[in-house]
N, C-alpha and C positions, 0 to 999 in steps of 0.2 A: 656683459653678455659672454657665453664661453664661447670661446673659442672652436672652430670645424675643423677637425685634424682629418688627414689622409689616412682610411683602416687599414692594412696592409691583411690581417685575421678577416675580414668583409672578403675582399679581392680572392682571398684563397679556396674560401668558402663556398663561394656563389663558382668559379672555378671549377670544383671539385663533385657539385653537383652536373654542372653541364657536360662532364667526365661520363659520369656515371649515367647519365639520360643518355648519351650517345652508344655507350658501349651496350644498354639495353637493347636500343633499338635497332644497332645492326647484330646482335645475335639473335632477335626475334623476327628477319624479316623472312618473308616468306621462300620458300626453295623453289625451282624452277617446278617441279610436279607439282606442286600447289597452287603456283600460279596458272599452269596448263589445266587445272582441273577445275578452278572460279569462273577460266575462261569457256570452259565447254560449258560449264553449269550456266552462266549466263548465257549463249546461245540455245541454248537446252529454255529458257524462259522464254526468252523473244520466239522462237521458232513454237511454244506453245498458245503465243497472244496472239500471232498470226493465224494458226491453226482457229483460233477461239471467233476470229472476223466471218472466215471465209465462208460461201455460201454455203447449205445443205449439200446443194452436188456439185463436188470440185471438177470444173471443166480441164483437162491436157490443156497443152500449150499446140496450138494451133501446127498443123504438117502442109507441106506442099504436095503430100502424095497420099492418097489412101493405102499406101502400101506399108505403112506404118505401122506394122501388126501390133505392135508390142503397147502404143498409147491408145489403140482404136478397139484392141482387147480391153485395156485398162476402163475403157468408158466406156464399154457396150454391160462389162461387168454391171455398171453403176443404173447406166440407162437406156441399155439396152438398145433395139433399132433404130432409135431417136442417135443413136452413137458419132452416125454420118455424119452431120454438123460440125464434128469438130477438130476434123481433119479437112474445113473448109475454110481461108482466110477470114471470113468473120465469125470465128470463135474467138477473136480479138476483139472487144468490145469497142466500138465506137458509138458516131453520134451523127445522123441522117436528120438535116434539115431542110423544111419544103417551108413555104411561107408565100404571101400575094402583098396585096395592098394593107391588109387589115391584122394580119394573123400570120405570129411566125412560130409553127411549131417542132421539137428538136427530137427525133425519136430514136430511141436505142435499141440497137441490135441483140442487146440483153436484155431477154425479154419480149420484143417487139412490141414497147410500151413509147405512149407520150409520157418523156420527163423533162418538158420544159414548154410551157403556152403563156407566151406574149401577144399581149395587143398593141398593136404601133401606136394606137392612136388616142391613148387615155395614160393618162397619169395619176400617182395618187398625190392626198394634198399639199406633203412634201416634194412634189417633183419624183418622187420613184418609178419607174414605169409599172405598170399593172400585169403581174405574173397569176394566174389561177394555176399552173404548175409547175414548181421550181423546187430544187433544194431536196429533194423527195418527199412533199410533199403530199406524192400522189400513188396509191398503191392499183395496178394493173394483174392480173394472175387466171388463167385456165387451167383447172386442175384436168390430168389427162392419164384415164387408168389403162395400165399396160397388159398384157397378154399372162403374165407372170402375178398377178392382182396386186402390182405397185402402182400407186402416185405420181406423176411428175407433177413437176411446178413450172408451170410454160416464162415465169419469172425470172428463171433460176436458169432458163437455157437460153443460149443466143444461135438468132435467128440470122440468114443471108438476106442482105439488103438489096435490092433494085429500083432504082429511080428511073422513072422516065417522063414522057410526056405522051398525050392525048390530045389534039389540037391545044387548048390554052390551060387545058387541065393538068395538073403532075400526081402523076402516080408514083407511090410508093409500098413498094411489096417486097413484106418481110415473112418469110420463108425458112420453116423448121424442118430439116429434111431430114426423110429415111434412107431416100436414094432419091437421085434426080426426080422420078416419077412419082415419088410419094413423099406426101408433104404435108405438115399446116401453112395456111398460109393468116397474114394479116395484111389487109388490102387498104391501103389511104390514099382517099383522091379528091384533092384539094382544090374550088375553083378561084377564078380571080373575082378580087374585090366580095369576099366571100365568110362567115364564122363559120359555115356550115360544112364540116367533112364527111365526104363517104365513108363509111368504113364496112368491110365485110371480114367476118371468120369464117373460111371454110377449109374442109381436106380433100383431101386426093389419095385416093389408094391406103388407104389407114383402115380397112375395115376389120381387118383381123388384126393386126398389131395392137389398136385399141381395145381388143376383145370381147366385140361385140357390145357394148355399153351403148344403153339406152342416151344418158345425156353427161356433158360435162358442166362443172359449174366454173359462172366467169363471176370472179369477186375484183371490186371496184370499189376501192377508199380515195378519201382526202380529207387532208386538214384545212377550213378554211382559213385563208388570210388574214388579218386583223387589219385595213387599210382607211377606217374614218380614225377624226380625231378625239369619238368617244367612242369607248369599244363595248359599252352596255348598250348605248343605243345602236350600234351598227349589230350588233347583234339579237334585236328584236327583229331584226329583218331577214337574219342568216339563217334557212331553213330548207331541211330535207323535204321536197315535193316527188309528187309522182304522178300521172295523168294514166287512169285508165276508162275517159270517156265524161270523167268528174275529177278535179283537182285534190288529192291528199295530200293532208298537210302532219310532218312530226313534229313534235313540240319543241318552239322556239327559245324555252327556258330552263329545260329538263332535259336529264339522259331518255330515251323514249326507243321504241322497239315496234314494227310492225310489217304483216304482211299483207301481200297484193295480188291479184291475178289479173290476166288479159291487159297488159301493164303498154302501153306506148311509148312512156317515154321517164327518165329520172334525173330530177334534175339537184344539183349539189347547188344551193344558192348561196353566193357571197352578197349579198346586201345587191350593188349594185350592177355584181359581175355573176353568170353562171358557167356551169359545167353541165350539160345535160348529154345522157346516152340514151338515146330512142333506136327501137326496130319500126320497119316499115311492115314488119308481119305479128308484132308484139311478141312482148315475154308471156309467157303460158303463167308463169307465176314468178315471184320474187320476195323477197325478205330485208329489210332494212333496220340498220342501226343509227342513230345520229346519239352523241355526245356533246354538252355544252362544258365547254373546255373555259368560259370565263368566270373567273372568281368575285374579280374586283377592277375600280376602275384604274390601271396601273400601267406605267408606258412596258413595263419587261412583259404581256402578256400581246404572245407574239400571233395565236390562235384563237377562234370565236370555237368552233364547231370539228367535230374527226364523224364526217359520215364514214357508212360503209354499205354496200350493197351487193347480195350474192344472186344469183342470177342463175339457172337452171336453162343450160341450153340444149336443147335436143337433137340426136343423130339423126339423120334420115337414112335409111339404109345404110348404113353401120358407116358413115359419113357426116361433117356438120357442113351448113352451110346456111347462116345468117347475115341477112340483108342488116345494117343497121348504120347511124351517123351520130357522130360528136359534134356539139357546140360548145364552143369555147370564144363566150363576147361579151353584151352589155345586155341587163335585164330590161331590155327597152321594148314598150309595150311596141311602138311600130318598128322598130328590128326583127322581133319575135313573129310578129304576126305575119312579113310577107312573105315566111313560109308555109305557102298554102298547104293545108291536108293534115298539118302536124300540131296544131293549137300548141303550138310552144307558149303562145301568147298568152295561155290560161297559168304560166306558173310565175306570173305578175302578182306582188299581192297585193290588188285590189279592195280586198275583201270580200264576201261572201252575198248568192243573193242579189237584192236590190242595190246594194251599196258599191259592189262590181260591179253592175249593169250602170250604174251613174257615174261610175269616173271610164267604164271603158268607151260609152257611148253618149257622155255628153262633157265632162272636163277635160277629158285629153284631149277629145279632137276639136274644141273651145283653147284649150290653153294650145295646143302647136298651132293654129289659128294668127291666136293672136301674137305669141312670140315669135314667130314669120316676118313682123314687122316693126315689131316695139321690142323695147330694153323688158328683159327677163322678168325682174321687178314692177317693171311699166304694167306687164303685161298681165301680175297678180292682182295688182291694182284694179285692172280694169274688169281683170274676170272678176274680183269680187263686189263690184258696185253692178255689174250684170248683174249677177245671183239676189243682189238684195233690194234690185229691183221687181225682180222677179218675185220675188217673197214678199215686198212691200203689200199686196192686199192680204195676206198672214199678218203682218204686222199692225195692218190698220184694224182685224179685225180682233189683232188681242187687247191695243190700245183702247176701245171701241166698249170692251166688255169691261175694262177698267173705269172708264168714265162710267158707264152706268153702276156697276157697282160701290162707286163712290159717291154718285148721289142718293142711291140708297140705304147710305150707311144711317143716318140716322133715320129712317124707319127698322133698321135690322135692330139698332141699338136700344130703340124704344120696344121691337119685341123681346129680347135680351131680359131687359129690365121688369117686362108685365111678368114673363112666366121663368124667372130665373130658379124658380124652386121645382119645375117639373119641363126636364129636358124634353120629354117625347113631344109636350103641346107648343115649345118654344121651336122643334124642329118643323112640325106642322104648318105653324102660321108663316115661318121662313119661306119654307116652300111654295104655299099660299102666296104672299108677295111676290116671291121670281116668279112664277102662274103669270099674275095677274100682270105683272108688269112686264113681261114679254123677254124676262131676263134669265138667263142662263147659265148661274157659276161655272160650268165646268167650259164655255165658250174661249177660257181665256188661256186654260190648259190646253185644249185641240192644236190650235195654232205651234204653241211649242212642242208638241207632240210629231206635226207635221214637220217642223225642222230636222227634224234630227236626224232621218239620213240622210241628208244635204252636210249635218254638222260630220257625222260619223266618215261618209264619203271622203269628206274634202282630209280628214284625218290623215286616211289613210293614204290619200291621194299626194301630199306632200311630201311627204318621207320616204316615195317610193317611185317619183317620176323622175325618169334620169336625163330628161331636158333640164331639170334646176341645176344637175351637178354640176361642181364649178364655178356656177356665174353666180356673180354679181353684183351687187345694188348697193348701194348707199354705204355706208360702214361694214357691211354683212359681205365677205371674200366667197361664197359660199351659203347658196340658197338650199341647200340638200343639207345644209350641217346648221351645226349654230354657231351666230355670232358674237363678237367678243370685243368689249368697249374696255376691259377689263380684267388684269389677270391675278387672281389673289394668292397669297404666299403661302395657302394654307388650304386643306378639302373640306368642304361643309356636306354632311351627309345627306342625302338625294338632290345638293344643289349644283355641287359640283367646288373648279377652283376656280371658277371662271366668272365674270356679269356679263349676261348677255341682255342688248338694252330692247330690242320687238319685244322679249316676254315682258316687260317694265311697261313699255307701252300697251300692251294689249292685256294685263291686269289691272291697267289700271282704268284703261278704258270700259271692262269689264264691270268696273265699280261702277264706276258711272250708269250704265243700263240697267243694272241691279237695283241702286237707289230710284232710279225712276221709274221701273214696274215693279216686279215681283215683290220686291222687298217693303219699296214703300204701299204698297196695297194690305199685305200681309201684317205690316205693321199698324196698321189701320184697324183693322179687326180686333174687334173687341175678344177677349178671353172667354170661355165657359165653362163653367164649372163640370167638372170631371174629367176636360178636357186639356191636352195638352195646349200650352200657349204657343199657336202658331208666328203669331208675330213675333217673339221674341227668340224661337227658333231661326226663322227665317233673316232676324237682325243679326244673328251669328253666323249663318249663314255669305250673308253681303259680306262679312270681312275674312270668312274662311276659304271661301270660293277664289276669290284674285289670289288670294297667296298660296292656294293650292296651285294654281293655276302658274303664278312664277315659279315653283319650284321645279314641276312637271315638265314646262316647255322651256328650263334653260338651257337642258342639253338635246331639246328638239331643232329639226329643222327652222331654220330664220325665217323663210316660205310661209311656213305654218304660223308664224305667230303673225310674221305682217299680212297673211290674210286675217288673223280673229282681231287683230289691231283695226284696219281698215272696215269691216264689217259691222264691228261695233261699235266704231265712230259713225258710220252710215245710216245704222239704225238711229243711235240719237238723234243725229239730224233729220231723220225723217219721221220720228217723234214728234220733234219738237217742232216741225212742220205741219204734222196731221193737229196738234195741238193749238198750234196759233192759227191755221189758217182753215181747216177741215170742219172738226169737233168743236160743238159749242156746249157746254155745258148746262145751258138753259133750255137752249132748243133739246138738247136729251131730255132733262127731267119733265118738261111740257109732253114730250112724246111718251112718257113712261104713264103720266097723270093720265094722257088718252087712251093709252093700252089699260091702265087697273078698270077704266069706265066702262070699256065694251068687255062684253062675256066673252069668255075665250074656253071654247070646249079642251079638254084633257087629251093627251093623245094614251096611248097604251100602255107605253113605261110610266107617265105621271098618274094615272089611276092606278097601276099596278104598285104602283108604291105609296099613294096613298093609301088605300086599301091596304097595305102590310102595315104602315103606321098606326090606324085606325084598331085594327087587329091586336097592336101590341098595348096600346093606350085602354084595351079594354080586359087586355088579361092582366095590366098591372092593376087596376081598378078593382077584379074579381081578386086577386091578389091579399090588396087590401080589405 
């Protein structure tokens, strides 16, 4: 192996270079002018990113004197009469907080907007408290034209703050001033143990200043929250409403646009929480945007919905002055309601019709009823063996038309087979049988017909009553959400990452009642030529129907499925009941043998459609 000598030609080399790198870089360094000139250019950048924040109309820095010619010129330039304000100590922006047992809200003198509504007393399902406006979240603004035909942005100016009290009430009045005497003002008066705030806009001596102007407009955004732990179902519920006498609804899945007249009240809905702004003398008209701001089901999407609402408010003698009130609380059908006179309680979504008239006047006040005294879960329970008692002579009577249809199956099948080569005399003599035999195919459909808005009802009664939220039952943390026996490492598309186990039980329950009516009836049914196979429809049917059904309700409310769990275990058993102990299948077909015996005249539909059979049976006849 050779030998490692010491290079001495290395050492001089490597030397000679770090020679020559130094004497570069100290005759390349910069001179003091050059440095003082990176240095002003860099404040020259920062002093333009500042510039590039700051609002539309740059406020002075606050004077102890209106004698301040020199900043009270500078900002009368800008805004004229409005100028007063900010040679008053709150041209300092702060933050005025009023708040009771229920509701604490933060409101700033820039502006004289709420930018912060907390509810003490809900939490979201992480433990967060429940903010409807935080973060800026929430856009407040009175456009206000001047004598000069400029703009202001009542956003953009800060208002004098005064807190007080009124026996147990606290007022809050924030004040845009001309001079002492002339003013806007924005009035908050908040009671105890209360959602419900007064709030008024009105002026004072502003009728020439504003320049005569008919009306100003007050524009009103927010972003809603994103607060369940799925954000596409929490967002079938988050929707721009409006009340002018009749509930309007903007579309719950789409960007959507509309307008309103004679308007009461407008409400910004988060799922479980709203924001609504009503007058007691209504808006003459209004205009509304809502945007659905969800893509996908993904924890980074922080927003469901960005309403927005512009609002036309009228001078009265070259003055404004509007009565109106903010709610900031819980979409709770009896919160909402016992403010009498203002149907806050119609922007519940109930749904529409008969289907709102059954959950607002018979499951709600059935279900707080019974949760009064029973566990949450207990008490779904109980309301849904109610309901399917109630429905139980519907059920006896589709069971009913099943039986007889089954002992008539082999007379159908023996007309089947006589006139399998000419449908219209095959359909006749059918007819003829249920005639004669006192039966009535379509008997068995009525009944399910009758269910469904009891089913439709209870739908939407679930997902939307905020007595479920939060509580409780069995495995299920959370009756208002869905539950979760299981968490998978992976998204399955419309199922989610989750198993939730009520939809497992109430698909599968599903099957079960499936195979024992509809399906096994239908599958019964002989085929006919020209005709599609009903039976073998409906055999696809039985097994497409549950798994439609687990995938739909795993990211639904737990509620919802352990009522179609319970209901449909109810029903079998009370099937299976009317079956062994009720319906006799002998005694039927004996009763049908004495119904074919006696004549039974026609009523008006059964001639009228014989007579159109007869009719056609003889123009295929001339035909031929």
């Amino acid at each position: 192996m050779e030998e490692k000598k010491f290079d001495i030609n290395s050492i001089i080399g490597f030397a000679l270079i770090g020679a020559i790198l130094i004497w570069v870089m100290y005759t390349n360094q910069p001179t003091k002018e050059e440095i003082e000139a990176a240095k002003a250019k860099k404040e020259m950048v920062e002093k333009a990113k500042e510039e590039a924040v700051k609002p539309a109309v740059q406020l002075p820095e606050a004077t102890d004197s209106i004698t301040d010619s020199l900043a009270l010129e500078k900002y009368k330039s800008t805004l004229g009469d409005f100028a007063y304000s900010a040679t008053l100590p709150s041209a300092k922006e702060s933050i005025i907080s009023i708040e009771n047992e229920v509701l604490v809200l933060k409101v700033s003198n820039k502006g004289g907007q709420i930018v912060e509504a907390r509810m003490k007393q809900f939490k979201t399902f992480d433990s967060v408290p429940v903010y409807l406006v935080k973060d800026g979240n929430a856009r407040f603004n009175l456009t206000l034209p001047t004598t000069d035909n400029r703009t202001l942005n009542t956003s953009e100016l800060f208002f004098e703050p005064s807190l007080s009290k009124t026996g147990a009430v606290q007022v809050l009045s924030m004040k845009l001033k001309v001079s002492e005497n002339q003013f806007l003002e924005y009035r908050y008066e908040l009671k105890p143990n209360d959602y419900l705030v007064d709030f008024t806009i009105r002026s004072q001596g502003l009728a020439n200043t504003l320049n005569g102007a008919k009306s100003a407009d007050l524009q009103w955004g927010t972003k809603a929250f994103r607060r369940g732990k799925s954000v596409t179902y929490e967002n079938r519920y988050t929707r721009l409403t409006y009340f002018d006498g009749s509930t309007n609804k903007l579309s719950e899945g789409s960007d959507d646009d509309e307008e309103g007249q004679k308007i009461n009240w407008i409400s910004f809905r988060q799922h479980f929480f709203s924001s609504i702004l009503g007058s007691k003398e209504t808006f003459q008209k209004a205009s509304f945007t809502s945007k659905n701001l969800v893509e996908d089901e993904t924890p980074e999407t922080k927003f469901t919905k960005d309403y927005a609402a512009s609002i036309p408010l009228e001078f009265k003698a070259g003055e404004l002055n509007q009565t109106m009130y903010w709610y900031h609380g819980p979409t709770d059908f009896k919160t909402l309601k016992q403010y009498e006179g203002l149907d806050l309680q119609e922007s519940v979504p109930y749904g529409w019709g008969i289907f709102g008239f059954i959950n607002k006047y018979v499951f709600t006040p059935l279900y707080d009823l019974l949760s009064s005294f029973l566990p949450y879960g207990v008490a779904i329970i109980v309301m849904t063996i109610l309901v399917r008692l109630v429905m139980s002579p519907i059920t006896y009577k589709s069971y009913l038309s099943q039986a007889k249809m089954k002992v008539l199956k082999p007379e159908i099948t023996e007309i089947n087979d006589k006139f399998k080569d000419n449908a219209m005399k095959r359909q006749q003599e059918t007819m003829k049988l249920y005639n004669k035999a006192g039966v009535n195919p379509m008997s068995g459909c009525i009944p399910a017909l009758l269910q469904l808005p009891i089913f439709y009802a209870l739908f939407m009664f679930f997902p939307t009553a905020f007595s479920l939220r939060q509580k409780s039952f069995l495995w299920a943390d959370d009756l208002a959400s869905y539950d979760t026996i299981a968490k998978l490492p992976f998204n399955i598309p419309f199922y989610g990452d989750h198993v939730s186990l009520f939809p497992i039980l109430a698909s599968v329950a599903i099957f079960i009642y499936m195979k024992m009516t509809t399906g096994q009836q239908m599958m019964q049914q002989p085929a006919q030529e020209g005709m599609p196979d009903m039976g073998m429809i409906m055999k696809v049917m039985l097994y497409i129907s549950p798994i439609m059904m687990l995938f739909f309700f795993n990211n639904y409310a737990s509620g919802l499925s352990l009522y179609y769990f319970v209901s449909n275990l109810i029903t079998i058993l009370i099937m299976l009941f009317i079956k062994k102990f009720i319906l006799d299948e002998n005694r039927i077909h004996a009763q049908i043998q004495e119904n074919k015996a006696k004549p039974k005249s026609e009523n008006r539909f059964q001639r009228k459609m014989r007579e159109l059979m007869e009719q056609a049976e003889a123009q295929q006849k001339g035909k031929k």
